[in-house]
PQR file with spaces between the fields and no chain letter, atoms N, CA, C, O and H, PARSE charges and radii, in Angstrom:
ATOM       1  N    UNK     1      42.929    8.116  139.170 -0.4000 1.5000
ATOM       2  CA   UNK     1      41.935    9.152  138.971 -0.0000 2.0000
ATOM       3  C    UNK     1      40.546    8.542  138.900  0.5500 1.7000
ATOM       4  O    UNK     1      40.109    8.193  137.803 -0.5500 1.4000
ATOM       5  N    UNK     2      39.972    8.423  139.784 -0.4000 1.5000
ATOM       6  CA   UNK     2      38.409    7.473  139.869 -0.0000 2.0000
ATOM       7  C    UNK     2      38.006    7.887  141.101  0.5500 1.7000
ATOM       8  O    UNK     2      38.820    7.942  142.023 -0.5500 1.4000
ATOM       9  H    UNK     2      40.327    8.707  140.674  0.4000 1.0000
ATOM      10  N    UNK     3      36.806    8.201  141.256 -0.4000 1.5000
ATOM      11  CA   UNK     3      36.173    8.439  142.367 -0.0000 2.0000
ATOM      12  C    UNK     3      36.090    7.635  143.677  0.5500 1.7000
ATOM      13  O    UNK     3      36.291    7.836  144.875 -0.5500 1.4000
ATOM      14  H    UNK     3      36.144    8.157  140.508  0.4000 1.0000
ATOM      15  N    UNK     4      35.509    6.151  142.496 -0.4000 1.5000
ATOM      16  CA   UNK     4      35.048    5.043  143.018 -0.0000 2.0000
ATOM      17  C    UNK     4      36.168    3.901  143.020  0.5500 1.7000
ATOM      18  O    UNK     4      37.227    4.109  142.428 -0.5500 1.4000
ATOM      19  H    UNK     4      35.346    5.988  141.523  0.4000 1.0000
ATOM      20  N    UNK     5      35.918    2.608  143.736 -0.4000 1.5000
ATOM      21  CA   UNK     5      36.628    1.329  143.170 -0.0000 2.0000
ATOM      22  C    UNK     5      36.077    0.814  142.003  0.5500 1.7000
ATOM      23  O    UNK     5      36.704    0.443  141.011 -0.5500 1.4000
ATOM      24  H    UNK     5      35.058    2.440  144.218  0.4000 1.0000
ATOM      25  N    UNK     6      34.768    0.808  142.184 -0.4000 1.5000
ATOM      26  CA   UNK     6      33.969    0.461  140.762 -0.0000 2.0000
ATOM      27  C    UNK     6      35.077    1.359  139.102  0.5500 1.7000
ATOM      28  O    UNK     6      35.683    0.803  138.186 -0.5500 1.4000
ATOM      29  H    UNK     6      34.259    1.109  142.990  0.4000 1.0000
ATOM      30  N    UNK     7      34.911    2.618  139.363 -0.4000 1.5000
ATOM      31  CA   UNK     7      35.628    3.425  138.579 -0.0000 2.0000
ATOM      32  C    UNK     7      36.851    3.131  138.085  0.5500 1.7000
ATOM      33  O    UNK     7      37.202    3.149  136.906 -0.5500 1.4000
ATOM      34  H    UNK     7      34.419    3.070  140.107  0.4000 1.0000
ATOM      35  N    UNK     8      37.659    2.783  139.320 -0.4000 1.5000
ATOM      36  CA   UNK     8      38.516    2.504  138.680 -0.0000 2.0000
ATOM      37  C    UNK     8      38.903    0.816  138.167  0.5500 1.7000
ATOM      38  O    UNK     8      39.846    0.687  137.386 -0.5500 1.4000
ATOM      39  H    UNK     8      37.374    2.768  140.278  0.4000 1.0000
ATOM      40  N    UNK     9      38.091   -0.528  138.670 -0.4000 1.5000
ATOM      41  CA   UNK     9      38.061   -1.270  137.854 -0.0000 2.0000
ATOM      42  C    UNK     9      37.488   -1.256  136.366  0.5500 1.7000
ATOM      43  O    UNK     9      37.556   -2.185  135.561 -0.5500 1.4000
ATOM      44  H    UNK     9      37.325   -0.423  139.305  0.4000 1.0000
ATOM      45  N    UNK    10      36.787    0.262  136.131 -0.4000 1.5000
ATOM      46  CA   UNK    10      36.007   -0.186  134.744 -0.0000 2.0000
ATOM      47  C    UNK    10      37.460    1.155  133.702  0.5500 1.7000
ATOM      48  O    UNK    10      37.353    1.465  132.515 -0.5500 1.4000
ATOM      49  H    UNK    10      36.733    1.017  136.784  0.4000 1.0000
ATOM      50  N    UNK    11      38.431    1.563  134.513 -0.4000 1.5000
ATOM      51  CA   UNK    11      39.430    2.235  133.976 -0.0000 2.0000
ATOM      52  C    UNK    11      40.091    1.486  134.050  0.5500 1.7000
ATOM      53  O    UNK    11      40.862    1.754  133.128 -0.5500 1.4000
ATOM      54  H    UNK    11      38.519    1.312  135.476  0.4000 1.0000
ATOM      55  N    UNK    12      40.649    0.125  134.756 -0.4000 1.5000
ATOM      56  CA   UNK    12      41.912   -0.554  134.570 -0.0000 2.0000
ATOM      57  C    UNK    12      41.449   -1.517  133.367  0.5500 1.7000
ATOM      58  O    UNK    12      42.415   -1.884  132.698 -0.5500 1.4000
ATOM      59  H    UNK    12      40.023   -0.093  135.505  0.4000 1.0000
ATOM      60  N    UNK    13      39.946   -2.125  132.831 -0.4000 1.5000
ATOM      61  CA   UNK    13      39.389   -2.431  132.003 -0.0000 2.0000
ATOM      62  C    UNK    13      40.049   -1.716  130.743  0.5500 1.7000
ATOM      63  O    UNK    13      40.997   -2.261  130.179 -0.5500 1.4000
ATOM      64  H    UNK    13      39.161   -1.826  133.374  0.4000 1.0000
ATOM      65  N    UNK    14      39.435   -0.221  130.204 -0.4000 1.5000
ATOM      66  CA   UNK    14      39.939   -0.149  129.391 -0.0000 2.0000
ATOM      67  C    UNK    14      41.319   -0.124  128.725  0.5500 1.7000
ATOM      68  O    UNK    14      41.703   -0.035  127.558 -0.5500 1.4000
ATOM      69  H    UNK    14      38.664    0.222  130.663  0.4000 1.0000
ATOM      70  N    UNK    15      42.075   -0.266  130.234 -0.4000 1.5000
ATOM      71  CA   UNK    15      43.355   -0.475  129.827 -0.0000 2.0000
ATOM      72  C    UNK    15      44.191   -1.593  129.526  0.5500 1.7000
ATOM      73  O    UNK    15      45.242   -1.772  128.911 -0.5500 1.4000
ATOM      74  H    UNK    15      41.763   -0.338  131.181  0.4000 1.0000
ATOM      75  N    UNK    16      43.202   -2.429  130.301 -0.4000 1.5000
ATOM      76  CA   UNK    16      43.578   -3.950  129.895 -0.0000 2.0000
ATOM      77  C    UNK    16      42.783   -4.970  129.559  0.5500 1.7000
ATOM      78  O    UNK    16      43.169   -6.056  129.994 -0.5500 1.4000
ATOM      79  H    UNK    16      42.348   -2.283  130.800  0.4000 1.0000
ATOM      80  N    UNK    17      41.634   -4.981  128.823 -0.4000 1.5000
ATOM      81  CA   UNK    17      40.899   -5.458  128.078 -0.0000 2.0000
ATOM      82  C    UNK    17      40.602   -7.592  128.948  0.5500 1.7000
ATOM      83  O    UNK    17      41.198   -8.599  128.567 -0.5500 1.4000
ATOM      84  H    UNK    17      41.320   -4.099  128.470  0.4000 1.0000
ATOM      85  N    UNK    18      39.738   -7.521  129.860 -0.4000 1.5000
ATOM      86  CA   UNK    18      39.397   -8.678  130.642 -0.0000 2.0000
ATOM      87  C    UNK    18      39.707   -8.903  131.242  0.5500 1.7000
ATOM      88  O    UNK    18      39.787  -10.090  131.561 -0.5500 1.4000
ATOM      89  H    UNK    18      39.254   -6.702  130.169  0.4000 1.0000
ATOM      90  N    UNK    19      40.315   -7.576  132.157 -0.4000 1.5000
ATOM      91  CA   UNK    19      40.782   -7.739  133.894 -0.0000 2.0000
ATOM      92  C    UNK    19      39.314   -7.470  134.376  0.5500 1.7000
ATOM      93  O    UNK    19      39.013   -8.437  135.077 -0.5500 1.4000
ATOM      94  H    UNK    19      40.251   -6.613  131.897  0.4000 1.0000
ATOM      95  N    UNK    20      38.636   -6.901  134.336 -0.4000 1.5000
ATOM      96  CA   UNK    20      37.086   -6.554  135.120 -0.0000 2.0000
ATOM      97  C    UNK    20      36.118   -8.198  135.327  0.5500 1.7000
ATOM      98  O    UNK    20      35.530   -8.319  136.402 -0.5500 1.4000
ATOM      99  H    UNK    20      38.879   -6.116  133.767  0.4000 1.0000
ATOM     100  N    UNK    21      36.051   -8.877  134.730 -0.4000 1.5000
ATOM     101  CA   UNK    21      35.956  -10.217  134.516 -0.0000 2.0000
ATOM     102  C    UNK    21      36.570  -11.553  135.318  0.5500 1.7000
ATOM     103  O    UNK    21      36.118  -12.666  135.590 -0.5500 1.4000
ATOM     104  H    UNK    21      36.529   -8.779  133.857  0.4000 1.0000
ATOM     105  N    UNK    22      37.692  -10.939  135.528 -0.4000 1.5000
ATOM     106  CA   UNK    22      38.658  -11.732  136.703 -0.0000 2.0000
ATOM     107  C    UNK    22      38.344  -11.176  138.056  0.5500 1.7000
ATOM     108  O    UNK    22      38.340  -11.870  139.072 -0.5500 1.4000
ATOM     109  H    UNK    22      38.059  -10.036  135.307  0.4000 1.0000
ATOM     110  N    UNK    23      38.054   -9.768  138.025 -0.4000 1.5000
ATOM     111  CA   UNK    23      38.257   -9.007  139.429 -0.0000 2.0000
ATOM     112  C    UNK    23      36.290   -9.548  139.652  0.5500 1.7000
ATOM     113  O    UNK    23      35.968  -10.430  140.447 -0.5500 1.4000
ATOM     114  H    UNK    23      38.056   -9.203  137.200  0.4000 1.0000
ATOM     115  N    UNK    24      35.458   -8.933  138.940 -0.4000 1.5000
ATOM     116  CA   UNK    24      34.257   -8.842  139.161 -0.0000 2.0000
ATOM     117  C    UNK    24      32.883   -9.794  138.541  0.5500 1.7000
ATOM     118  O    UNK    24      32.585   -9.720  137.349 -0.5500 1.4000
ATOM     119  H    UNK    24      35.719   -8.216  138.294  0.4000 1.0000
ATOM     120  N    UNK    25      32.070  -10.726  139.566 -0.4000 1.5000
ATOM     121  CA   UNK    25      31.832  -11.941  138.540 -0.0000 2.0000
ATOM     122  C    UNK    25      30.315  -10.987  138.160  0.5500 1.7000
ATOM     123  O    UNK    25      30.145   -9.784  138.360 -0.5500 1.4000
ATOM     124  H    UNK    25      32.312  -10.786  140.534  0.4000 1.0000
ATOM     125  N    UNK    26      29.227  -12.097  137.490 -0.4000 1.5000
ATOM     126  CA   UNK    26      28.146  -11.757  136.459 -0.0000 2.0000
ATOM     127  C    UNK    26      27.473  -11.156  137.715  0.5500 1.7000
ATOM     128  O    UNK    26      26.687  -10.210  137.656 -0.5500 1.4000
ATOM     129  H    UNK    26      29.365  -13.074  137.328  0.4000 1.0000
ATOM     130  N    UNK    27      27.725  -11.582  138.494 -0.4000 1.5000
ATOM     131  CA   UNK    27      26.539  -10.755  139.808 -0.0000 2.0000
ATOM     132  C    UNK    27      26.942   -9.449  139.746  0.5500 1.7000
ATOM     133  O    UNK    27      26.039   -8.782  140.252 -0.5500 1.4000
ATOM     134  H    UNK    27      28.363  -12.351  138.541  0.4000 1.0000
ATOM     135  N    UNK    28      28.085   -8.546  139.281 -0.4000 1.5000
ATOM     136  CA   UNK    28      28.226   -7.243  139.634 -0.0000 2.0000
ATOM     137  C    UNK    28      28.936   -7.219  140.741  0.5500 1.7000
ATOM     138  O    UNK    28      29.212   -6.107  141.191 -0.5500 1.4000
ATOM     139  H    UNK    28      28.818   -9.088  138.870  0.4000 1.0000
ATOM     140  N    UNK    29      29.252   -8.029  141.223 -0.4000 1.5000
ATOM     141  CA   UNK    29      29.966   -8.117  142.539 -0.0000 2.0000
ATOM     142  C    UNK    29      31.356   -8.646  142.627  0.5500 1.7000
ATOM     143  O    UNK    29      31.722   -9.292  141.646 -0.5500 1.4000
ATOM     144  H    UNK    29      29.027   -8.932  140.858  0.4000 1.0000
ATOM     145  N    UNK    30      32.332   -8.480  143.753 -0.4000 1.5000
ATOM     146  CA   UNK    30      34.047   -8.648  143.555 -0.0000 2.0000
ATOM     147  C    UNK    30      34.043  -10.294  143.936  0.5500 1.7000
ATOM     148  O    UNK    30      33.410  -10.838  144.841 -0.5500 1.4000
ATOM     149  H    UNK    30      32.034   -7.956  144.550  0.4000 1.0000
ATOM     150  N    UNK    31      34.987  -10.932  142.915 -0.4000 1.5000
ATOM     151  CA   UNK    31      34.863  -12.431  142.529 -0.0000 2.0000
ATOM     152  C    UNK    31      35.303  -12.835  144.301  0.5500 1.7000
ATOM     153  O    UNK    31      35.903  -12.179  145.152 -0.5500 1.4000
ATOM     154  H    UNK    31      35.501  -10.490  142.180  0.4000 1.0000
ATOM     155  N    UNK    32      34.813  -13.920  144.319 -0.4000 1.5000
ATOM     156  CA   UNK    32      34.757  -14.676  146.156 -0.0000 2.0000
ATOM     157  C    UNK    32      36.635  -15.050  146.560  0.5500 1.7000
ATOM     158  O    UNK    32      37.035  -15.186  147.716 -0.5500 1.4000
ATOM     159  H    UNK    32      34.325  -14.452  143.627  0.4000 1.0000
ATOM     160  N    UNK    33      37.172  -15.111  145.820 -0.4000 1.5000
ATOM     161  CA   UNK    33      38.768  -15.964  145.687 -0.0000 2.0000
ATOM     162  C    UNK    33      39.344  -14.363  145.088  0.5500 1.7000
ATOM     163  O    UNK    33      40.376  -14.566  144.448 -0.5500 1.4000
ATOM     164  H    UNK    33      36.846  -15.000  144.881  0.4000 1.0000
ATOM     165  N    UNK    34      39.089  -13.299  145.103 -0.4000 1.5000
ATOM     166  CA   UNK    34      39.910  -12.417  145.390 -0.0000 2.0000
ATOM     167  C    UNK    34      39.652  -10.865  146.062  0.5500 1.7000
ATOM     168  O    UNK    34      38.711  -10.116  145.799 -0.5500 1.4000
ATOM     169  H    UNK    34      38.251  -13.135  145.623  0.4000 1.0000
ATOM     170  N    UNK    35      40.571  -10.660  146.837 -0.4000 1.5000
ATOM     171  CA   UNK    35      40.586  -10.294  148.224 -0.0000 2.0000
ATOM     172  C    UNK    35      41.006   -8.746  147.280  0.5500 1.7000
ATOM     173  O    UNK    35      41.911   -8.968  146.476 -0.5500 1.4000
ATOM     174  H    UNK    35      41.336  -11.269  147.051  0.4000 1.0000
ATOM     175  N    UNK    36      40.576   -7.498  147.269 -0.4000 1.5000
ATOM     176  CA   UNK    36      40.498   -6.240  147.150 -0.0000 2.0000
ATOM     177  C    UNK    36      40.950   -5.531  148.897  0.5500 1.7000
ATOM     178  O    UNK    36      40.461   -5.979  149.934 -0.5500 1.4000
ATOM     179  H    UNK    36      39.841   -7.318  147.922  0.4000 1.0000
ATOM     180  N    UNK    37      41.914   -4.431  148.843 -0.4000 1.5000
ATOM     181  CA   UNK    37      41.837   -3.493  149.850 -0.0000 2.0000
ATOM     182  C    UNK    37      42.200   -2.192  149.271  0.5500 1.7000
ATOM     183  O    UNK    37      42.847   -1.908  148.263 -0.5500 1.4000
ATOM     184  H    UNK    37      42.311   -4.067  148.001  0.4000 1.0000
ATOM     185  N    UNK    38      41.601   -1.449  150.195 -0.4000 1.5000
ATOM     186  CA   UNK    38      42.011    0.059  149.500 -0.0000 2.0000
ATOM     187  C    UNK    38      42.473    0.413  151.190  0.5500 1.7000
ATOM     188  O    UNK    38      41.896    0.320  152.274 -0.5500 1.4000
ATOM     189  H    UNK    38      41.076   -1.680  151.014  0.4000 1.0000
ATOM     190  N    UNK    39      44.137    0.961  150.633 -0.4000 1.5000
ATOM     191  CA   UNK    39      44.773    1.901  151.815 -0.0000 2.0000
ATOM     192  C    UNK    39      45.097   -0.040  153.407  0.5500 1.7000
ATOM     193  O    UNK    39      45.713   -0.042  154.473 -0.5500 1.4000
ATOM     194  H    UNK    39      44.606    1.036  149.753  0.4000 1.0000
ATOM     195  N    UNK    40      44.581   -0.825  152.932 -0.4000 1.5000
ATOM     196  CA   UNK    40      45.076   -1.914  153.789 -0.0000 2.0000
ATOM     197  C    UNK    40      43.766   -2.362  153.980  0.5500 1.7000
ATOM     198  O    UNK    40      43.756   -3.593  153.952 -0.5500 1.4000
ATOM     199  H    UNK    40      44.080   -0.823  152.066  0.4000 1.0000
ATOM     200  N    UNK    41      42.731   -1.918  154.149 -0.4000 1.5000
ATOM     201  CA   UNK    41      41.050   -2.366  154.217 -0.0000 2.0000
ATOM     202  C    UNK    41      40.391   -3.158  153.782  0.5500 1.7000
ATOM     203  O    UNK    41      39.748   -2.551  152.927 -0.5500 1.4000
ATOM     204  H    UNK    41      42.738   -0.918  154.172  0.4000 1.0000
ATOM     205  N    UNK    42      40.037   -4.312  153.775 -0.4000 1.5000
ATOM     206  CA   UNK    42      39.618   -5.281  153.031 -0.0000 2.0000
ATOM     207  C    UNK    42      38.129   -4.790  152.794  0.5500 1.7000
ATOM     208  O    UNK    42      37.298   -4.705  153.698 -0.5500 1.4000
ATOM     209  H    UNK    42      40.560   -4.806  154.471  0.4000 1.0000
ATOM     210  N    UNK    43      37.815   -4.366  150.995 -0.4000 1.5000
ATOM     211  CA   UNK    43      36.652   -3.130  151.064 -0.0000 2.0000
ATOM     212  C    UNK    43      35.309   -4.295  151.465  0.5500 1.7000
ATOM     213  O    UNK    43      34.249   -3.913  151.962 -0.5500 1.4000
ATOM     214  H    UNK    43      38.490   -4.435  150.261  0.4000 1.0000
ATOM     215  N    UNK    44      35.569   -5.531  151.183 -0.4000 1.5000
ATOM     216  CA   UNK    44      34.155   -6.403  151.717 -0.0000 2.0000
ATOM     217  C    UNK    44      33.595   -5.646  153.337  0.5500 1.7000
ATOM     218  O    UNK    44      32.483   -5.959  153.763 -0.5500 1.4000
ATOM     219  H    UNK    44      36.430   -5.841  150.779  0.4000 1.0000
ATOM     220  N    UNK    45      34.511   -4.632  154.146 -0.4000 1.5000
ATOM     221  CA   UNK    45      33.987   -4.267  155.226 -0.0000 2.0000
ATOM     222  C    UNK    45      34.054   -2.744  155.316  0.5500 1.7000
ATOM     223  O    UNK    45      33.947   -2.021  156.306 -0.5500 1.4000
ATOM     224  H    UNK    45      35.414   -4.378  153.800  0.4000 1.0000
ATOM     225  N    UNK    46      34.291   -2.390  153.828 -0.4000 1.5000
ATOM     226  CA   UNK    46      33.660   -0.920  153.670 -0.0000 2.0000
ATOM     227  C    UNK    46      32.594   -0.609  152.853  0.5500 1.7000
ATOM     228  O    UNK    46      31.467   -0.525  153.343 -0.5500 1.4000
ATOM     229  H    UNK    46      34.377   -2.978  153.023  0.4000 1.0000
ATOM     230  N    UNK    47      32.867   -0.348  151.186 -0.4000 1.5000
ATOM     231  CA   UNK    47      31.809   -0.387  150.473 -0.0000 2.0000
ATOM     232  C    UNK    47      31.502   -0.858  149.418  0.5500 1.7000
ATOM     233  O    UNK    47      30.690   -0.529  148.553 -0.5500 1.4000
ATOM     234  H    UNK    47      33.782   -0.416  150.788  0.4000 1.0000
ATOM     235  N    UNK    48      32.886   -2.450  149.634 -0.4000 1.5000
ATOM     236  CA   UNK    48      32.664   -3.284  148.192 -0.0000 2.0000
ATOM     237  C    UNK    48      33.149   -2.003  146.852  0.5500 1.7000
ATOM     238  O    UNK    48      33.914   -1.052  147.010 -0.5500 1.4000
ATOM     239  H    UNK    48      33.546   -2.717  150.336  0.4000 1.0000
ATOM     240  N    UNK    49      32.638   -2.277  145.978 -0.4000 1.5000
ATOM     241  CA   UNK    49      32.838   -1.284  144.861 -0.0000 2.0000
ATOM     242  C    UNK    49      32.378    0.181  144.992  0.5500 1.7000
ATOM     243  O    UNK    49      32.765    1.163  144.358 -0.5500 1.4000
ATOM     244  H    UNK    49      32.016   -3.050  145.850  0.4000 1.0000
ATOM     245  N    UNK    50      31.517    0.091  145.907 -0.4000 1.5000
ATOM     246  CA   UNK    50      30.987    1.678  146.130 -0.0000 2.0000
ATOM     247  C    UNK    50      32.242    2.214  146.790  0.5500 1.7000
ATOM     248  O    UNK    50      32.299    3.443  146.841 -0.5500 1.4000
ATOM     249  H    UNK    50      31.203   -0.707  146.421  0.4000 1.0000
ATOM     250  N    UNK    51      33.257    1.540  147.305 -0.4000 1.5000
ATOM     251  CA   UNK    51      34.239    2.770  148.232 -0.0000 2.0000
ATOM     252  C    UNK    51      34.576    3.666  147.388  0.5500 1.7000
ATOM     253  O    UNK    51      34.573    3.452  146.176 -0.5500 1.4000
ATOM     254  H    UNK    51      33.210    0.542  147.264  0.4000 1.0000
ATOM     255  N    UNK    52      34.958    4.943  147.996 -0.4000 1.5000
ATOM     256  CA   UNK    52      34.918    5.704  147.515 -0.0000 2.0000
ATOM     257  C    UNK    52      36.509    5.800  147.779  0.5500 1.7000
ATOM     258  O    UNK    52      37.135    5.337  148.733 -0.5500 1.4000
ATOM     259  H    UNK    52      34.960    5.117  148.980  0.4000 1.0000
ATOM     260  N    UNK    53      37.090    6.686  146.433 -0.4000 1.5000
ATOM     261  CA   UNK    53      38.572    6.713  146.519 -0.0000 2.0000
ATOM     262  C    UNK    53      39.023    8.292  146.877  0.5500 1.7000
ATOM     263  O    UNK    53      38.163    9.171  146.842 -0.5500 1.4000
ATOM     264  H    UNK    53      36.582    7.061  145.658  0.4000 1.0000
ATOM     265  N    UNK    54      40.172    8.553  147.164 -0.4000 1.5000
ATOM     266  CA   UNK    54      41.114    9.446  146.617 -0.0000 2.0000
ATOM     267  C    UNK    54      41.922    9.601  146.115  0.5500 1.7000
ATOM     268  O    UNK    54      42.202    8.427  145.875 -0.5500 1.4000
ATOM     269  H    UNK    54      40.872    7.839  147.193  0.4000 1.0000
ATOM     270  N    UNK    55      42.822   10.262  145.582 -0.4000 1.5000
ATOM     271  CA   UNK    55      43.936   10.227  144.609 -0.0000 2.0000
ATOM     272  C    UNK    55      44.987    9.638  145.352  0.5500 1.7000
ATOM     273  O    UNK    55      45.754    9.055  144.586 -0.5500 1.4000
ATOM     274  H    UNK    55      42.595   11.216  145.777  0.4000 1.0000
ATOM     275  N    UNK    56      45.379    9.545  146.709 -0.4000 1.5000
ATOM     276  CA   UNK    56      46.502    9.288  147.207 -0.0000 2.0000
ATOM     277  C    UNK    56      46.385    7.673  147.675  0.5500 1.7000
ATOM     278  O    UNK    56      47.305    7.099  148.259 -0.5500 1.4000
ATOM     279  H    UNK    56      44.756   10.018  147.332  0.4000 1.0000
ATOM     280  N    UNK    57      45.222    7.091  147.357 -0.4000 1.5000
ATOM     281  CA   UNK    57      44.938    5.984  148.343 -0.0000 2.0000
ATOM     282  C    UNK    57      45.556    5.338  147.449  0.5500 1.7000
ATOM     283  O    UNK    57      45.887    5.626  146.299 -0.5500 1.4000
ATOM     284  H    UNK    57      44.475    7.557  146.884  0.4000 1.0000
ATOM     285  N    UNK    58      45.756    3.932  148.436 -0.4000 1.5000
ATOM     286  CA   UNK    58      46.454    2.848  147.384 -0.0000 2.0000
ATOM     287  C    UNK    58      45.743    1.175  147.076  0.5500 1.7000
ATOM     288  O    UNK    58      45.752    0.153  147.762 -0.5500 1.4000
ATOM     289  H    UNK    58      45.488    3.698  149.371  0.4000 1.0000
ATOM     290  N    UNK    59      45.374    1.377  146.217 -0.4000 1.5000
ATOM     291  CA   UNK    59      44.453   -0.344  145.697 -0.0000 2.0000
ATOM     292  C    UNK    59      44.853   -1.190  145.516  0.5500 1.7000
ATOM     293  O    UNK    59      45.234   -1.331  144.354 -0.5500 1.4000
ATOM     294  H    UNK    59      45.366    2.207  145.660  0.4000 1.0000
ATOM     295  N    UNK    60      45.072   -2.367  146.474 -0.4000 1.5000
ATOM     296  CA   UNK    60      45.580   -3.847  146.119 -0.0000 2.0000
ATOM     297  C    UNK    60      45.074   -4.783  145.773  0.5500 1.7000
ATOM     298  O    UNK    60      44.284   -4.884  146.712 -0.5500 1.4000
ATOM     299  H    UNK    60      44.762   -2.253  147.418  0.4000 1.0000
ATOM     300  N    UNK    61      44.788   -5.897  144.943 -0.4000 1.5000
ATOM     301  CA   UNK    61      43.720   -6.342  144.082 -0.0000 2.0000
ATOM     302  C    UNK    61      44.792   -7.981  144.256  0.5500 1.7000
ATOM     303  O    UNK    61      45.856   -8.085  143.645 -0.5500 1.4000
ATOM     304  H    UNK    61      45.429   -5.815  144.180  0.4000 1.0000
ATOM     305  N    UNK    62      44.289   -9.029  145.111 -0.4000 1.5000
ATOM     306  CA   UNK    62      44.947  -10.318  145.322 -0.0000 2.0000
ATOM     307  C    UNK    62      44.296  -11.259  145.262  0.5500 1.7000
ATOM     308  O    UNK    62      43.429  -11.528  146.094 -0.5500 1.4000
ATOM     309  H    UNK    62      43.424   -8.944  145.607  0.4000 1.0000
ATOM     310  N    UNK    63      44.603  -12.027  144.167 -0.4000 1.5000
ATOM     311  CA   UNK    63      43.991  -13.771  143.945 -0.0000 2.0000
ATOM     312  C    UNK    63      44.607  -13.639  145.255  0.5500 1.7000
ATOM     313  O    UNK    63      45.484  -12.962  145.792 -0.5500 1.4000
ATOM     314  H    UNK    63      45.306  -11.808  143.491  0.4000 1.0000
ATOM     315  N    UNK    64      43.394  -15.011  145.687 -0.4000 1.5000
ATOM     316  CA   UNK    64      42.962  -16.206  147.308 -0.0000 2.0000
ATOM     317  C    UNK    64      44.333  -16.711  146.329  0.5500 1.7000
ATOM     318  O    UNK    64      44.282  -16.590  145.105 -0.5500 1.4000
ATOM     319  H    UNK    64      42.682  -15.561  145.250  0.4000 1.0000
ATOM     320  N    UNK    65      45.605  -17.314  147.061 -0.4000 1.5000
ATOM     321  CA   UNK    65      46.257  -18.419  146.722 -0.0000 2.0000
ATOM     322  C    UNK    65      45.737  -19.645  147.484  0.5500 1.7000
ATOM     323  O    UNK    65      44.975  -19.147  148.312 -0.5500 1.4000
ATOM     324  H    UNK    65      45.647  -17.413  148.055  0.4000 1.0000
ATOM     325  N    UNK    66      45.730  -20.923  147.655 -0.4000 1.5000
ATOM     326  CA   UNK    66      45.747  -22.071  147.971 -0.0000 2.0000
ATOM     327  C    UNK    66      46.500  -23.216  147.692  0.5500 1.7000
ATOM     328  O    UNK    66      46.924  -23.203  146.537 -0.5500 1.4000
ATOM     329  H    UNK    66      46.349  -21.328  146.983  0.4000 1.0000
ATOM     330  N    UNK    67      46.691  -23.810  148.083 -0.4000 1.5000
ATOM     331  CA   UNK    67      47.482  -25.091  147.784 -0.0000 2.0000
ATOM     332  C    UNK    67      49.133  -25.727  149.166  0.5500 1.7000
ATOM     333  O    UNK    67      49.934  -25.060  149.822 -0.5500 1.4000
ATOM     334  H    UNK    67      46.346  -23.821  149.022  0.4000 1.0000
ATOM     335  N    UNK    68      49.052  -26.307  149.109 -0.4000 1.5000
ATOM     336  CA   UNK    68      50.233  -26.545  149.425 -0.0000 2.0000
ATOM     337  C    UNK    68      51.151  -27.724  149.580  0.5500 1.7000
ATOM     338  O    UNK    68      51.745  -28.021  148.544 -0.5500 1.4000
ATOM     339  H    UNK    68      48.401  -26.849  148.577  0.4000 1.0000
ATOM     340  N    UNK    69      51.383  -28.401  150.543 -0.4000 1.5000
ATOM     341  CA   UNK    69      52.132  -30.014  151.020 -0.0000 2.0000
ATOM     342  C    UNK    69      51.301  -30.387  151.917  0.5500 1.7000
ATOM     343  O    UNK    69      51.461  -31.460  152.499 -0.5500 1.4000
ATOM     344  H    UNK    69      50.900  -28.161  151.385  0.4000 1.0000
């Protein structure tokens, strides 16, 4: 229920007290090492936090992994 992505990171906040912090750094902006899509979209090529939501869409929120052999 959020309009926005912004919205609803500052609602998954109150629900989990220093996820907004992980997702979003001091710039106001979505941290560089994790990758946000709404509906499959990577929103860095829609509207960042301004996208705008609907009730049916679906938000995936993924730490960059790295590492390997």
């Amino acid at each position: 229920d959020a309009a926005s992505l912004a919205e609803a990171v500052d609602k998954l906040e109150a629900d989990f007290p220093g996820i907004k912090e992980r997702i979003v750094g001091e710039d106001g902006e979505i941290r560089r090492f994790v990758n946000v899509y709404v509906n499959g979209e990577d929103v860095r090529f829609l509207s960042n936090l301004s996208t705008a939501l609907n009730a049916s869409d679906e938000v995936s929120i993924v730490p960059a992994v790295a590492g390997g052999v």
